[in-house]
N, CA, C and O atoms as CSV, one atom per row, in Angstrom:
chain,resi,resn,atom,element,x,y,z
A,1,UNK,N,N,2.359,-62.632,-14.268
A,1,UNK,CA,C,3.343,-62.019,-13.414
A,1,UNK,C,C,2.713,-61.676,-12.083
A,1,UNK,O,O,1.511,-61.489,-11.896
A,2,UNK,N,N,3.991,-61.598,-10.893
A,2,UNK,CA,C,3.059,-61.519,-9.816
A,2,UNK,C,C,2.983,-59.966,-9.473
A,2,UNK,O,O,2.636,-59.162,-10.338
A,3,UNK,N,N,3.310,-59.583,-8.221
A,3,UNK,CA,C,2.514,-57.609,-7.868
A,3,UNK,C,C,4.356,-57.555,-7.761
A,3,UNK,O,O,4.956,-56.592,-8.238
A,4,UNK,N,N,5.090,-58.692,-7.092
A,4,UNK,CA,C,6.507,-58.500,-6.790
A,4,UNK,C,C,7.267,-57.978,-7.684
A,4,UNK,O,O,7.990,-56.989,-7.811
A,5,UNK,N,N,6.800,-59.241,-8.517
A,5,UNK,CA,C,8.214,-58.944,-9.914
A,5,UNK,C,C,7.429,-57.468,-11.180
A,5,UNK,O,O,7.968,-57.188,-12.251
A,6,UNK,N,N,6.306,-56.867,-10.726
A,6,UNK,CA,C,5.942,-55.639,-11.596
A,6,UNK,C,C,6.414,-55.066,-11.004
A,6,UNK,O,O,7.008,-54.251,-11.710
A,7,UNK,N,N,6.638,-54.855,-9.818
A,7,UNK,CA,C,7.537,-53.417,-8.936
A,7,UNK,C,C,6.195,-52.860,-9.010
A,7,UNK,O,O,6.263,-51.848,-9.706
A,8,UNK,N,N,5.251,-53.020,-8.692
A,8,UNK,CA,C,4.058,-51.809,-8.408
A,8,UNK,C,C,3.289,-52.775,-6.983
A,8,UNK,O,O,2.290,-53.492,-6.927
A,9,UNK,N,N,4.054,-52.466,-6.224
A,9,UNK,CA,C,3.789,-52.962,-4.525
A,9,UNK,C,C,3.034,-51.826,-3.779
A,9,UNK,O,O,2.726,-50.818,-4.414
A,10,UNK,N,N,2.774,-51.922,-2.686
A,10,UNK,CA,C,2.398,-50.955,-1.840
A,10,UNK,C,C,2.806,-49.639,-1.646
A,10,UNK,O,O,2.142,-48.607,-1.551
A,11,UNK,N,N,4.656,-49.946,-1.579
A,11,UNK,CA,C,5.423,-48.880,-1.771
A,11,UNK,C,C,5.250,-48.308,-3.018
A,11,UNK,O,O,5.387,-47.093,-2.878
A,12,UNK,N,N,5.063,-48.534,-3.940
A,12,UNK,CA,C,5.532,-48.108,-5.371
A,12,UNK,C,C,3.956,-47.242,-5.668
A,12,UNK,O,O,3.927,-46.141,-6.219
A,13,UNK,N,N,3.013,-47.796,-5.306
A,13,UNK,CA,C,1.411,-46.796,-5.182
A,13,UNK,C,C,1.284,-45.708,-4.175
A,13,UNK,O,O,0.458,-44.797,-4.229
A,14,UNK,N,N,2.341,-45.922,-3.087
A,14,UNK,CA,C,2.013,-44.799,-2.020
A,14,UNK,C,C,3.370,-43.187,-2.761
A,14,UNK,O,O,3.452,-41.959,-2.745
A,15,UNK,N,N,3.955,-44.137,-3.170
A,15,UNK,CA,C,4.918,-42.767,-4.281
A,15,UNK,C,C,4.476,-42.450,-4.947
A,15,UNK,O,O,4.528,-41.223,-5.032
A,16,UNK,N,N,3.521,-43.296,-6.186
A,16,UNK,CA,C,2.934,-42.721,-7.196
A,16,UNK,C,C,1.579,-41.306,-6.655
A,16,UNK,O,O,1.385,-40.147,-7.022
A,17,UNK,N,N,0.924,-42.219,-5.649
A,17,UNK,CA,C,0.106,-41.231,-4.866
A,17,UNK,C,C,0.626,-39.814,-4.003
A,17,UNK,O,O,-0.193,-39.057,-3.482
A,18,UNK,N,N,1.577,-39.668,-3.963
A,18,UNK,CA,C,2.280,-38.710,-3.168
A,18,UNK,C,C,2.759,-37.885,-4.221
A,18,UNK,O,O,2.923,-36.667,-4.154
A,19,UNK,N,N,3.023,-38.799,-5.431
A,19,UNK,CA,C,3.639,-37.751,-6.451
A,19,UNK,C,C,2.771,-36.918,-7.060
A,19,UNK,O,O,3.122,-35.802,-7.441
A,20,UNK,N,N,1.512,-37.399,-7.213
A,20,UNK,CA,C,0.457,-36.815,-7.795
A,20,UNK,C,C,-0.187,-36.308,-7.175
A,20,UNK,O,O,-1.014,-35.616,-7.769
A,21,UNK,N,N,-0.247,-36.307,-5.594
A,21,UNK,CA,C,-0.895,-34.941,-4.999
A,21,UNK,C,C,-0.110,-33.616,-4.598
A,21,UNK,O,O,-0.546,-32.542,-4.185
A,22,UNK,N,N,1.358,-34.096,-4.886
A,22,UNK,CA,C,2.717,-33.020,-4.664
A,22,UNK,C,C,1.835,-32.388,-5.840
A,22,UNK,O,O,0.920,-31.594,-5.622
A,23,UNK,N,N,2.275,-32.902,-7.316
A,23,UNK,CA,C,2.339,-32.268,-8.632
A,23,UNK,C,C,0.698,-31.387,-8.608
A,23,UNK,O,O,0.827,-30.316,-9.202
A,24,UNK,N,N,-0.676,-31.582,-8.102
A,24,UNK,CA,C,-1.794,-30.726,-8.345
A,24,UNK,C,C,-1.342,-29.588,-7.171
A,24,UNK,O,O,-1.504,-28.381,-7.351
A,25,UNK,N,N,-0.720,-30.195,-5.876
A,25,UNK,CA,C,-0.232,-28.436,-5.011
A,25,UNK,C,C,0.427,-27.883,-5.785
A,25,UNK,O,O,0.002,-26.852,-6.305
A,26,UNK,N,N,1.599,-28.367,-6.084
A,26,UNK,CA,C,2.391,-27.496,-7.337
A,26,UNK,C,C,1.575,-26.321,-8.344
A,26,UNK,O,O,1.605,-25.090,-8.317
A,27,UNK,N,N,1.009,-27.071,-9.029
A,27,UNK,CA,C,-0.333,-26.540,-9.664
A,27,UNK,C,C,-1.008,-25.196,-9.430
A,27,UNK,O,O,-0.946,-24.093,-9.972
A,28,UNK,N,N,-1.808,-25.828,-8.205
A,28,UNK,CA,C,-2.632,-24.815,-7.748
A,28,UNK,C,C,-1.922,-23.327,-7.269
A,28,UNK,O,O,-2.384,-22.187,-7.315
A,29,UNK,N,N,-0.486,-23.881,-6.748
A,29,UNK,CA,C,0.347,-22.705,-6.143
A,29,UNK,C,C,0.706,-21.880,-7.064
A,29,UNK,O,O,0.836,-20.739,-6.620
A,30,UNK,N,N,0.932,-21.993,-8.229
A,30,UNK,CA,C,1.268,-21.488,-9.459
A,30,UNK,C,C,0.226,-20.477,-9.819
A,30,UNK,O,O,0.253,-19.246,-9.852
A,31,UNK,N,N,-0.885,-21.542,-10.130
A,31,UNK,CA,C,-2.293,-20.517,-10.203
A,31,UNK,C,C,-2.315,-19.616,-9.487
A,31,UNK,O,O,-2.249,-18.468,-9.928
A,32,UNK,N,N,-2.401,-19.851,-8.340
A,32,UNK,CA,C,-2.710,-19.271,-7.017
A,32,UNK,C,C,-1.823,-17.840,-7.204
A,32,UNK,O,O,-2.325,-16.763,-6.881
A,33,UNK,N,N,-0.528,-17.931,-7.729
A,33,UNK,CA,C,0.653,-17.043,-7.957
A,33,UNK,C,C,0.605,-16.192,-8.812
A,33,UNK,O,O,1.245,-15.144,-8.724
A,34,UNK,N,N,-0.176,-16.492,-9.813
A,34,UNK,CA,C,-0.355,-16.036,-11.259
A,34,UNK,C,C,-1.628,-15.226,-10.739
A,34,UNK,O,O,-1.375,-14.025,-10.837
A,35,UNK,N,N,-2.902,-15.446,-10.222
A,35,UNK,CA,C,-4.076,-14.619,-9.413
A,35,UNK,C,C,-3.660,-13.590,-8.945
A,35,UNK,O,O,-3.909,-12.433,-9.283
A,36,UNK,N,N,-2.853,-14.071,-7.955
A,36,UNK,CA,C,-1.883,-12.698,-6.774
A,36,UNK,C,C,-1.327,-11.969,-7.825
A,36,UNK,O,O,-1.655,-10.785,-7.735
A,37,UNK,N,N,-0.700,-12.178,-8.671
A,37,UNK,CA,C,0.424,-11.048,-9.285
A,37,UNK,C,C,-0.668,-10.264,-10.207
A,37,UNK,O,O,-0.366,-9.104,-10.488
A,38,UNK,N,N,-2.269,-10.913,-10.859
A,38,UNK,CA,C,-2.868,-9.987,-11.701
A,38,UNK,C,C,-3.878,-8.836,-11.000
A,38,UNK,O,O,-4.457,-7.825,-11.397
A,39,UNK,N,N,-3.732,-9.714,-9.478
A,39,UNK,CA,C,-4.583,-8.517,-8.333
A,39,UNK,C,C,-3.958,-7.613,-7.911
A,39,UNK,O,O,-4.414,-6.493,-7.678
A,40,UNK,N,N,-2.504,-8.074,-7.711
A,40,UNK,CA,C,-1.729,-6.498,-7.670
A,40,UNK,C,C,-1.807,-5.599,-8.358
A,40,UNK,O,O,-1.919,-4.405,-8.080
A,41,UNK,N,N,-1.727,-6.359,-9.779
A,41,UNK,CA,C,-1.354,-5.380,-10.868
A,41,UNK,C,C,-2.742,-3.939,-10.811
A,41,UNK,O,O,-2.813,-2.713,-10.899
A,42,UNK,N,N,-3.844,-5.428,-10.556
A,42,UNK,CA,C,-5.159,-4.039,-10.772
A,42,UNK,C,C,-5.187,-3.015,-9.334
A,42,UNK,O,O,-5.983,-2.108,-9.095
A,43,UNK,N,N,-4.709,-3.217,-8.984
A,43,UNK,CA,C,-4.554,-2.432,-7.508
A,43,UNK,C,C,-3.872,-1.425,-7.708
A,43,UNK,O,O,-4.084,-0.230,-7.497
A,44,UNK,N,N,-2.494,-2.329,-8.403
A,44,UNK,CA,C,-1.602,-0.601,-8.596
A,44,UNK,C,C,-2.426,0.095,-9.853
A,44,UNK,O,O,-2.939,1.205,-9.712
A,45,UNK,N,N,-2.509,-0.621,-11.054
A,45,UNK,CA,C,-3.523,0.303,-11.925
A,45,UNK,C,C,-4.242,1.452,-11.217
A,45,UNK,O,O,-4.027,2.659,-11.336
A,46,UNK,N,N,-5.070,0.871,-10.514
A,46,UNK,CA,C,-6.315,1.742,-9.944
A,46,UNK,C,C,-5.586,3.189,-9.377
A,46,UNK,O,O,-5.681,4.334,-9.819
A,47,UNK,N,N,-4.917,2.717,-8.358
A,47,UNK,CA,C,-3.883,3.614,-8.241
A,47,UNK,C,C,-3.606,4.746,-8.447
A,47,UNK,O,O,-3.836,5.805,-7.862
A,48,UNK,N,N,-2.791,4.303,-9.837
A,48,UNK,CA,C,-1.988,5.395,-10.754
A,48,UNK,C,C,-3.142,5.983,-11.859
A,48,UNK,O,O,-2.857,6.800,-12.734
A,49,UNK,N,N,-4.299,5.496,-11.683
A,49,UNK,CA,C,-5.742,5.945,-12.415
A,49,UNK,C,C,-6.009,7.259,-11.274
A,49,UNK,O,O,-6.335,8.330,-11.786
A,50,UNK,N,N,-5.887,7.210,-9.838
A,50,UNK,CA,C,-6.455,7.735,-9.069
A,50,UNK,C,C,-5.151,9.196,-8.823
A,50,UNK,O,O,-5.157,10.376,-8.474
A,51,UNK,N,N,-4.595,8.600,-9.076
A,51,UNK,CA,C,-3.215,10.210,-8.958
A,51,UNK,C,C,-3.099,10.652,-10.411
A,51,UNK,O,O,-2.583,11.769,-10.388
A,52,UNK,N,N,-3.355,10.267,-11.702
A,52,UNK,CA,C,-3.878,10.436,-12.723
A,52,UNK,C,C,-5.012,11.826,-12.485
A,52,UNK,O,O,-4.929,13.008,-12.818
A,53,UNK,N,N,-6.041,11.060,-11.772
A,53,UNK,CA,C,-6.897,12.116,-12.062
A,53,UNK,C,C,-6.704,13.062,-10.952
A,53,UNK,O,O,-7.481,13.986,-11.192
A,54,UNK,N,N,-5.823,13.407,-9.434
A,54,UNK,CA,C,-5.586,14.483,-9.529
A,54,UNK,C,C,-5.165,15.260,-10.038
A,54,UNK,O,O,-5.801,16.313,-10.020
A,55,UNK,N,N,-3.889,15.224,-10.773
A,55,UNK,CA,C,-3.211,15.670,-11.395
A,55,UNK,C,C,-3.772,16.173,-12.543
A,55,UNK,O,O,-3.182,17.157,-12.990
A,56,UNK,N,N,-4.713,15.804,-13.143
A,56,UNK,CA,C,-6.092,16.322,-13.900
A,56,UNK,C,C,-6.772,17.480,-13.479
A,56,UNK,O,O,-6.936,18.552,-14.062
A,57,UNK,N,N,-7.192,17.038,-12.218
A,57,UNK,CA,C,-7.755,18.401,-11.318
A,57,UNK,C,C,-7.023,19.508,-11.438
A,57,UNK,O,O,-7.402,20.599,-11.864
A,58,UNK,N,N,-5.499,19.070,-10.882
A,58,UNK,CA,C,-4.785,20.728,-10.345
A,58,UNK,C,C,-4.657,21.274,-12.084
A,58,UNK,O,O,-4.537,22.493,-12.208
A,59,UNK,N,N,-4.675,20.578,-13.180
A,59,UNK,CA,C,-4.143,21.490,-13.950
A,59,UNK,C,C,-5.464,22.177,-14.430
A,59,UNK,O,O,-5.318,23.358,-14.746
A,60,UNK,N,N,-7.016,21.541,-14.571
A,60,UNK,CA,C,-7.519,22.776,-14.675
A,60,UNK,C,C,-8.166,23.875,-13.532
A,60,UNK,O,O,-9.170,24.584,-13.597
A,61,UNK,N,N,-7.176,23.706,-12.492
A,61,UNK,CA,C,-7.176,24.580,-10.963
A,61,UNK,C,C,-8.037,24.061,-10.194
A,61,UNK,O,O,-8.232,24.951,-9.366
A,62,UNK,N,N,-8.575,23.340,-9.973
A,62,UNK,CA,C,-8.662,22.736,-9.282
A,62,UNK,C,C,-7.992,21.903,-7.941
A,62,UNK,O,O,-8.356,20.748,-7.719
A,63,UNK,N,N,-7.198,22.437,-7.253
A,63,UNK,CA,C,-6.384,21.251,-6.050
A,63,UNK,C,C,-7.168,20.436,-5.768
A,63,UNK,O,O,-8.374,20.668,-5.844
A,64,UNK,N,N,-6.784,19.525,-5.457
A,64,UNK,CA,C,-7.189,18.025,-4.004
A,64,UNK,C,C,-7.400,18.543,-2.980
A,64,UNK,O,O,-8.469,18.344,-2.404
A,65,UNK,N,N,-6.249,19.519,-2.360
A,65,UNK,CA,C,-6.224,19.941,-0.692
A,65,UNK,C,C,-5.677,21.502,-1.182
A,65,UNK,O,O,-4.931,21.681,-2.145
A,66,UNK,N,N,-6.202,22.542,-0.329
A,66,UNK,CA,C,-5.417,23.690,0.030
A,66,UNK,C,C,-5.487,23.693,1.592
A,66,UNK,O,O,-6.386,23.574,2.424
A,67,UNK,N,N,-3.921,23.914,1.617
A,67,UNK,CA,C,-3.752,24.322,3.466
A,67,UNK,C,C,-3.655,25.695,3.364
A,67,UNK,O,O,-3.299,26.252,2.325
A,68,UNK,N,N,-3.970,26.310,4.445
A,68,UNK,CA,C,-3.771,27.520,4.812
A,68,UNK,C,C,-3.459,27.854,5.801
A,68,UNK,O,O,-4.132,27.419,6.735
A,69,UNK,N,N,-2.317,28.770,6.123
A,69,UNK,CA,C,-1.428,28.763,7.080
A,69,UNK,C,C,-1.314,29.530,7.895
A,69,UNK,O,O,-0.115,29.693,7.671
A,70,UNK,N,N,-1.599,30.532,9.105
A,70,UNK,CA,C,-1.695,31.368,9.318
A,70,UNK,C,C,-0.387,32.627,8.782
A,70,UNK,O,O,0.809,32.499,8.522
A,71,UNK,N,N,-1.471,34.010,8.790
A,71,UNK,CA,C,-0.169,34.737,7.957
A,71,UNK,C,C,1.370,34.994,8.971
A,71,UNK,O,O,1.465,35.088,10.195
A,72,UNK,N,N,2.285,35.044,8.066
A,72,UNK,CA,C,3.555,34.886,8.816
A,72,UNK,C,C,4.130,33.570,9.366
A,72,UNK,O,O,5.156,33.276,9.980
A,73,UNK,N,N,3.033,32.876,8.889
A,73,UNK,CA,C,3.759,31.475,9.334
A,73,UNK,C,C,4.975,30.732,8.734
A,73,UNK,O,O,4.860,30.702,7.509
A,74,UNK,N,N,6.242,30.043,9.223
A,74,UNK,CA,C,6.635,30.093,8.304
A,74,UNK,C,C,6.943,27.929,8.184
A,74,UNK,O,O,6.777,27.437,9.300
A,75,UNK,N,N,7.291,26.908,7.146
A,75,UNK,CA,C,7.120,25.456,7.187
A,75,UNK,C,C,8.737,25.465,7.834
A,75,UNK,O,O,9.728,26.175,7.658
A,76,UNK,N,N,8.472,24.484,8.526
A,76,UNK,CA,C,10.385,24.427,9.199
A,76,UNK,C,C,10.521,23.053,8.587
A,76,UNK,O,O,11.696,22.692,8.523
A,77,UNK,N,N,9.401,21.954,7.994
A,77,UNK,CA,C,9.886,20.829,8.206
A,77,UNK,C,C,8.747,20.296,7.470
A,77,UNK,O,O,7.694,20.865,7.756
A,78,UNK,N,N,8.659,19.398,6.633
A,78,UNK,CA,C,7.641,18.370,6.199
A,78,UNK,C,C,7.692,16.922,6.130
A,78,UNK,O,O,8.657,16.686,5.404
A,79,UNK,N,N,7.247,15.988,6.444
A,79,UNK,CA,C,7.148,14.840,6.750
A,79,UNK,C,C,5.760,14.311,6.474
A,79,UNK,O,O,4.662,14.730,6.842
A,80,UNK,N,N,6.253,12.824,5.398
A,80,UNK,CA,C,4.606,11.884,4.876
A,80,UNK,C,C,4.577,10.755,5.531
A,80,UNK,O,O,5.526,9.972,5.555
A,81,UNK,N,N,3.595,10.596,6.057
A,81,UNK,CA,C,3.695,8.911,7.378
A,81,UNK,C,C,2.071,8.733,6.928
A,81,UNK,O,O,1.150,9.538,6.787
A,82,UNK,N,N,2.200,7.199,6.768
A,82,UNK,CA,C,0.893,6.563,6.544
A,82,UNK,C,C,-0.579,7.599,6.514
A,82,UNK,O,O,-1.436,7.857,7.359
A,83,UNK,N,N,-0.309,8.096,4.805
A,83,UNK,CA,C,-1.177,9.275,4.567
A,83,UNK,C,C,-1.689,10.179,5.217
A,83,UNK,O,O,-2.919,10.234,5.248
A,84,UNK,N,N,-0.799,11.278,6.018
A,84,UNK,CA,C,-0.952,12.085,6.615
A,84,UNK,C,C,0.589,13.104,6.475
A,84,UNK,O,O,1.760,12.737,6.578
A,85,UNK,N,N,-0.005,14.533,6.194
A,85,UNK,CA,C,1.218,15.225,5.931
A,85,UNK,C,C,1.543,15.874,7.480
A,85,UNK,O,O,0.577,16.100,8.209
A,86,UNK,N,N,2.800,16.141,7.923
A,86,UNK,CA,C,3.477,16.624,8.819
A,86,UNK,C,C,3.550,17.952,8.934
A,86,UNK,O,O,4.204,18.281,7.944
A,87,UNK,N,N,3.332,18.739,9.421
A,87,UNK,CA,C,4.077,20.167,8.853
A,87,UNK,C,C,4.592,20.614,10.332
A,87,UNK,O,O,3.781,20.865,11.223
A,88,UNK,N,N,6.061,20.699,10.537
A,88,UNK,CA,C,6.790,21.955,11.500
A,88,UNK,C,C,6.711,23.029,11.215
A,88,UNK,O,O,7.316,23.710,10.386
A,89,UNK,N,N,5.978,23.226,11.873
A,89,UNK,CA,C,5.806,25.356,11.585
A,89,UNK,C,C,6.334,26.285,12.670
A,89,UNK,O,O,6.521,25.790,13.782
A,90,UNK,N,N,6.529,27.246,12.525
A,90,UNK,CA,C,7.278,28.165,13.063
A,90,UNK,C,C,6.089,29.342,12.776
A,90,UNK,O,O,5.702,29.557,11.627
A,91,UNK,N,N,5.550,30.082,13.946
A,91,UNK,CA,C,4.430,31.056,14.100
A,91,UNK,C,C,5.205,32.114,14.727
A,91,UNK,O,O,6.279,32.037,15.324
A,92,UNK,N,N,4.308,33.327,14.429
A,92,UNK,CA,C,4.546,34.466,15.821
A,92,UNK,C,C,4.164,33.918,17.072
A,92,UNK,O,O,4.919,34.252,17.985
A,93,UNK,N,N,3.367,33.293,17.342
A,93,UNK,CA,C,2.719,32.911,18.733
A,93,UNK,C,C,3.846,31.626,19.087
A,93,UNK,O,O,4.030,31.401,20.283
A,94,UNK,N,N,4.276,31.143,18.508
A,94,UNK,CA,C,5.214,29.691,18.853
A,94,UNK,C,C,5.393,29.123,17.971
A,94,UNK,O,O,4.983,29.510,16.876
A,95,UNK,N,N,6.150,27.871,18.154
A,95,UNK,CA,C,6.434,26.836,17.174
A,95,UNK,C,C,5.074,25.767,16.960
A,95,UNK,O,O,4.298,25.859,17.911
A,96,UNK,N,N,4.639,24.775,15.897
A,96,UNK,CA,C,3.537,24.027,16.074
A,96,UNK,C,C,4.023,23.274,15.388
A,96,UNK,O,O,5.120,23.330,14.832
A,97,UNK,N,N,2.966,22.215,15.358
A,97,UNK,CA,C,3.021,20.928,14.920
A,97,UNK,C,C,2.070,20.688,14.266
A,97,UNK,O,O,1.173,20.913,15.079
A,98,UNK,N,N,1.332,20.221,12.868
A,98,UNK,CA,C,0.054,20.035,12.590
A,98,UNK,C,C,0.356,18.909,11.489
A,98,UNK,O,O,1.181,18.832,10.579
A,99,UNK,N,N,-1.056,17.743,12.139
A,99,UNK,CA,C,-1.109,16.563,10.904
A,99,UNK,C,C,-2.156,16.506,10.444
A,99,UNK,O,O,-3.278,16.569,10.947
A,100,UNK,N,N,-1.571,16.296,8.759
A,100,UNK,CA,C,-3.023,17.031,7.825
A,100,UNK,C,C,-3.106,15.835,7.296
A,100,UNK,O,O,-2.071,15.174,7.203
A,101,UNK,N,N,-4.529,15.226,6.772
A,101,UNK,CA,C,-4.822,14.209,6.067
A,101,UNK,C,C,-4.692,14.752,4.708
A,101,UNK,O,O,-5.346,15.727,4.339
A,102,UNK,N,N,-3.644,13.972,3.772
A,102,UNK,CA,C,-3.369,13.854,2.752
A,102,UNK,C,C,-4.939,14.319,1.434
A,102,UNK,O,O,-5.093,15.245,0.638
A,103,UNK,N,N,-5.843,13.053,1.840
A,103,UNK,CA,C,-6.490,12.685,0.766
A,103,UNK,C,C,-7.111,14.311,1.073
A,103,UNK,O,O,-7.000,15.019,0.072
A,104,UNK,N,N,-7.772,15.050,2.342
A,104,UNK,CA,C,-8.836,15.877,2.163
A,104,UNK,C,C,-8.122,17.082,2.440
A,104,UNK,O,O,-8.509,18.107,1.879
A,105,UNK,N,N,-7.169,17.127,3.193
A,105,UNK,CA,C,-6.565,18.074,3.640
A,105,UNK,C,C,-6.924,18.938,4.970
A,105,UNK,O,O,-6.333,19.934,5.387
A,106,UNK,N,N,-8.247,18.169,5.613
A,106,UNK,CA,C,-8.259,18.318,6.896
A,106,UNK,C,C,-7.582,18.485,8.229
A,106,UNK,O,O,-7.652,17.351,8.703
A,107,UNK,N,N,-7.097,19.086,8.921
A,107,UNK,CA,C,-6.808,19.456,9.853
A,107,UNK,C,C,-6.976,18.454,11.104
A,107,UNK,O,O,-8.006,18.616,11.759
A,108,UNK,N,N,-5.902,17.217,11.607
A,108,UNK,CA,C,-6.284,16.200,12.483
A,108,UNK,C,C,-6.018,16.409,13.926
A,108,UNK,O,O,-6.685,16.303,14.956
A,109,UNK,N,N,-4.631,16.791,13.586
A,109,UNK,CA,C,-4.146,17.045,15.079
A,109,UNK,C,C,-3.118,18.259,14.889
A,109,UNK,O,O,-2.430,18.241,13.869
A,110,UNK,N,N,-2.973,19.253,15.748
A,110,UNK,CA,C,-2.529,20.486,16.546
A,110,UNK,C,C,-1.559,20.244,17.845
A,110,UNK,O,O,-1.926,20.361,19.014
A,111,UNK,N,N,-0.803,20.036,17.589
A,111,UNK,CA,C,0.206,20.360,18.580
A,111,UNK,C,C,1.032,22.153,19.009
A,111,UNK,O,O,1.687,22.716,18.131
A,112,UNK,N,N,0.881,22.694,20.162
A,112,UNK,CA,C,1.573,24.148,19.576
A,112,UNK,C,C,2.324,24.443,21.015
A,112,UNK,O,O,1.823,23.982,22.040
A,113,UNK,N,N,3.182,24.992,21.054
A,113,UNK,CA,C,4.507,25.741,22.088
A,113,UNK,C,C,4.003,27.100,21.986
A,113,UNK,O,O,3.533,27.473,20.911
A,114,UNK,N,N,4.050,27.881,22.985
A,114,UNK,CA,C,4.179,29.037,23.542
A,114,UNK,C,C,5.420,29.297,23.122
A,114,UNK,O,O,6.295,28.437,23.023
A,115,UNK,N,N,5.598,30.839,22.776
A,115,UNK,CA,C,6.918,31.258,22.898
A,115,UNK,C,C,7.199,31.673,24.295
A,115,UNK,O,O,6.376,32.478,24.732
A,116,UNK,N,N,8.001,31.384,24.979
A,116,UNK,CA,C,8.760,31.896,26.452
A,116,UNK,C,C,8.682,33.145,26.385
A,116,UNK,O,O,9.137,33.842,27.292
């Protein structure tokens, strides 16, 4: 028989070849998919391991963070933005603004108004 009458011509090898490098991307993307979804997973694990063990802390008294506020102060407002807590406060001396880092509870930035 000749290459004509098998139907396995030029055309018919450049499909077979196309099909079989489609089908190993296929493949790999899958893998590739199946990797990603078990690295998330350990990410969030770690995570919920890591708020786990505060929550460990505060119950045998221990906190993560204590703020302390001046006395008479009073919170008007709280707000969480890319791990940092907000606090609107309301003082004898004025109104303020203060952004506290979550994880330590440090003191970042001070914003404060005079009372008129």
């Amino acid at each position: 028989m000749s290459q004509q009458n098998s139907g396995r011509g030029p055309a018919y090898r450049a499909a077979l070849a196309a099909v079989i490098i489609l089908s190993v991307l296929l493949v790999a993307g899958v893998v590739a998919l199946v990797f990603g979804f078990m690295r998330q997973y350990e990410i969030y694990r770690s995570r919920a391991r890591g708020t786990m063990g505060a929550t460990a802390n505060s119950e045998t008294g221990d906190a993560p963070a204590v703020i302390a506020l001046e006395p008479g102060a009073r919170i008007i407002s709280v707000k969480i933005d890319a791990h940092h807590l907000i606090l609107q406060l309301a003082t004898a001396k004025g109104d303020q603004v203060e952004v506290l880092d979550l994880a330590t509870g440090t003191l970042l930035y001070r914003v404060a108004a005079s009372k008129p």
